[in-house]
N, C-alpha and C positions, 0 to 999 in steps of 0.2 A: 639663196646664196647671198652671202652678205656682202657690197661691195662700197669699196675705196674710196668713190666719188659718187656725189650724188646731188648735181644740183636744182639750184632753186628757182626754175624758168617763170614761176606765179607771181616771183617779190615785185615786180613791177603793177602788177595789179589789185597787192594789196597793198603795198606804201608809198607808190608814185616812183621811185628808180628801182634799178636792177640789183643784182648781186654780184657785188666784186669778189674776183678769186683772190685768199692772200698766197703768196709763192712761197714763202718761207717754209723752210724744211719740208716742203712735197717734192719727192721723185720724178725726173725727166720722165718718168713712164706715166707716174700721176697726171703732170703739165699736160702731157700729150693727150693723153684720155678728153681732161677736161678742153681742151683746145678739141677735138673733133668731134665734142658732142654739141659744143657751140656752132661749128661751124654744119652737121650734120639738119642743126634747126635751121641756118640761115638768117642766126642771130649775134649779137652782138654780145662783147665781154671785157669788160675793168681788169686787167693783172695792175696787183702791188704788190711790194715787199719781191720782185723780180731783180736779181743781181744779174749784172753784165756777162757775168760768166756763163750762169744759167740760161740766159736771153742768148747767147752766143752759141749755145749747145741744140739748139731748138734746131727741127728740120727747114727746108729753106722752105719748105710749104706751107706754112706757120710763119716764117721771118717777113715774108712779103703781102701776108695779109695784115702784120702788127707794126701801130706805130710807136715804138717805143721813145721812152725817157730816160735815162743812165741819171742825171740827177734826182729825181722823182721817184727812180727804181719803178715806174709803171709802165705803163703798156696797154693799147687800145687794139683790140681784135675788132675786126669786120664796123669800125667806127668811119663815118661820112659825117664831116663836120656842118656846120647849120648854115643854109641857102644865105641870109640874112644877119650881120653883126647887131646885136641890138647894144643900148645903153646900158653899160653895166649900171646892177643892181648890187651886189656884194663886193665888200674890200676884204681884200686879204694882206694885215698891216704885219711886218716883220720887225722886231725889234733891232735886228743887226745882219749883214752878211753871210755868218754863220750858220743862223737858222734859215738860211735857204734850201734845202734839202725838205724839212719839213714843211716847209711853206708851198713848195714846188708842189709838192705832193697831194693838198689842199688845191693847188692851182690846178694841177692837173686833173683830178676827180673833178670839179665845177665845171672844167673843157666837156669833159665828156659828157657829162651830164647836161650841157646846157644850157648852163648859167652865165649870163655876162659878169665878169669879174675882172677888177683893176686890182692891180700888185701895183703897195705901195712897202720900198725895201732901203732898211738902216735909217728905219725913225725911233729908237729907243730912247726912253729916259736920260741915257747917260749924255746926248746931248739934246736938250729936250726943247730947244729952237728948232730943229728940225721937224719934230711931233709936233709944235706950235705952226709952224708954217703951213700944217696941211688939215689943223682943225676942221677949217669951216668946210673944206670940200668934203674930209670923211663924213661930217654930217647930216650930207646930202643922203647915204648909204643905208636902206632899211638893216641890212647886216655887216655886218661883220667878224672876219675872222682874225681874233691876235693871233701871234706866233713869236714865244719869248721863252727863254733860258737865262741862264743865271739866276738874278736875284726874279725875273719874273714880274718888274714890275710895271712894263707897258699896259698890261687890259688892266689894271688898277686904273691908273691914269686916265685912259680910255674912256673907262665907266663912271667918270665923271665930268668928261666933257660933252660927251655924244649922245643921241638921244635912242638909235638905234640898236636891235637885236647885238648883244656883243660875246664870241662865243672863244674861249679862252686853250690853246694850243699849248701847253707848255712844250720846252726842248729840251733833250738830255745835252745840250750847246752848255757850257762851262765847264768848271775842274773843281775840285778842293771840295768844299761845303755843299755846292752847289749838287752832288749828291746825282749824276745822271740824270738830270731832271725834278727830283721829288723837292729840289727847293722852291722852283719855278711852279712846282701841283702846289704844295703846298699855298705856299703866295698866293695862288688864283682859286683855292676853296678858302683860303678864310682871307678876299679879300672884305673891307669894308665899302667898296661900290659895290649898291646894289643892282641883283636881278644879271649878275656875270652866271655865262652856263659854263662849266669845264668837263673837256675830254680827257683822256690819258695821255702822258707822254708821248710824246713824237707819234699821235694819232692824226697825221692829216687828213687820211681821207675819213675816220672818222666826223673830224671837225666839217670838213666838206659838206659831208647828209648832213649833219645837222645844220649847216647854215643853209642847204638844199632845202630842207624840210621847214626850215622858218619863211624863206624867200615862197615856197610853193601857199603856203597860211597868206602870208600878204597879200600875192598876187587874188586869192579868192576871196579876200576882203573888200579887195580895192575893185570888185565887180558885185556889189551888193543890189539887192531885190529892195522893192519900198520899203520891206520892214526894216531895213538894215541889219540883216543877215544875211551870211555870206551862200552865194550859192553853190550847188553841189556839182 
């Protein structure tokens, strides 16, 4: 029999995190499934792309086990935050206000996942004293995550002050030209800084594993054997 859901309890074992559910266009009956096979294991689960209305619809046996985000659209099942705050390792740089949604949503995935991470929010180009004020401290950051709409030209910028992993967020944040976002992709695949990595449009948690997945290379770097190789 063919079914509906099926998921991926192994991904932790083969890529270092788990598998986030996306909620978009799955049925409250979907939701429900996938929520009590999570919770049947005794494990833990990422919702994204969770509307307030859908979250609101959920049985309250499910409401009280999930911490949800309304800005983020996410949601933590059976999540216990870490004993210990460490120093953040990853920035997640906003070019304006607006792209806080997508930015939340990067913030939110690195919560769960882990990661120590500071939000730094409305350092865009357009007043670019502000990006200048907080150069030297982003440079401290093995990662980084931009997060820019409109013209998209903050991780440009970025990628030539900083010497850190820099992984490029466009937002569908603007009007006119700016085209839902594809002005902002555009920009950040053919910027001329080099060694910029780019996600899709308003893919936070996308962006998120991937600065997860660069931060976890560091961290095994930075515990090397005499030959200077990294250990396993």
């Amino acid at each position: 029999m063919n079914e509906e859901v099926r998921l991926d309890f192994q991904r932790t074992e083969r890529v270092g995190f788990d598998e986030a559910v996306l909620c978009a266009r799955k049925s409250d009956a979907q939701l429900a499934t996938i929520l009590d096979r999570v919770l049947e294991r005794g494990t833990r689960c990422l919702l994204t792309r969770l509307e307030a209305e859908v979250f609101g619809r959920l049985a309250p046996a499910y409401l009280e086990r999930l911490d949800y985000d309304p800005i983020s659209r996410t949601a933590f099942l059976n999540w216990t935050p870490p004993a210990e705050q460490q120093a953040p390792e990853i920035a997640v740089v906003s070019a304006g206000s607006s792209d806080m949604p997508q930015a939340a949503e990067a913030m939110r995935t690195l919560t769960y996942l882990g990661a120590p991470t500071q939000q730094f929010i409305d350092i865009g180009v357009a007043g670019l004293w502000r990006l200048l004020e907080r150069v030297e401290e982003l440079r401290t950051f093995p990662v980084i995550v931009a997060v820019a709409g409109m013209d998209g030209a903050l991780p440009s910028v970025l990628g030539g002050l900083v010497p850190g992993v820099i992984i490029c967020l466009p937002t569908s944040t603007g009007y006119g030209v700016s085209n839902g976002g594809e002005t902002a992709l555009h920009a950040a695949l053919a910027s001329c800084a080099p060694g910029l990595t780019v996600v899709n449009i308003d893919n936070g948690n996308g962006a998120a594993c991937a600065a997860f997945r660069a931060l976890s290379m560091v961290r095994r770097v930075s515990v090397q054997d005499g030959k200077g190789r990294p250990n396993a």
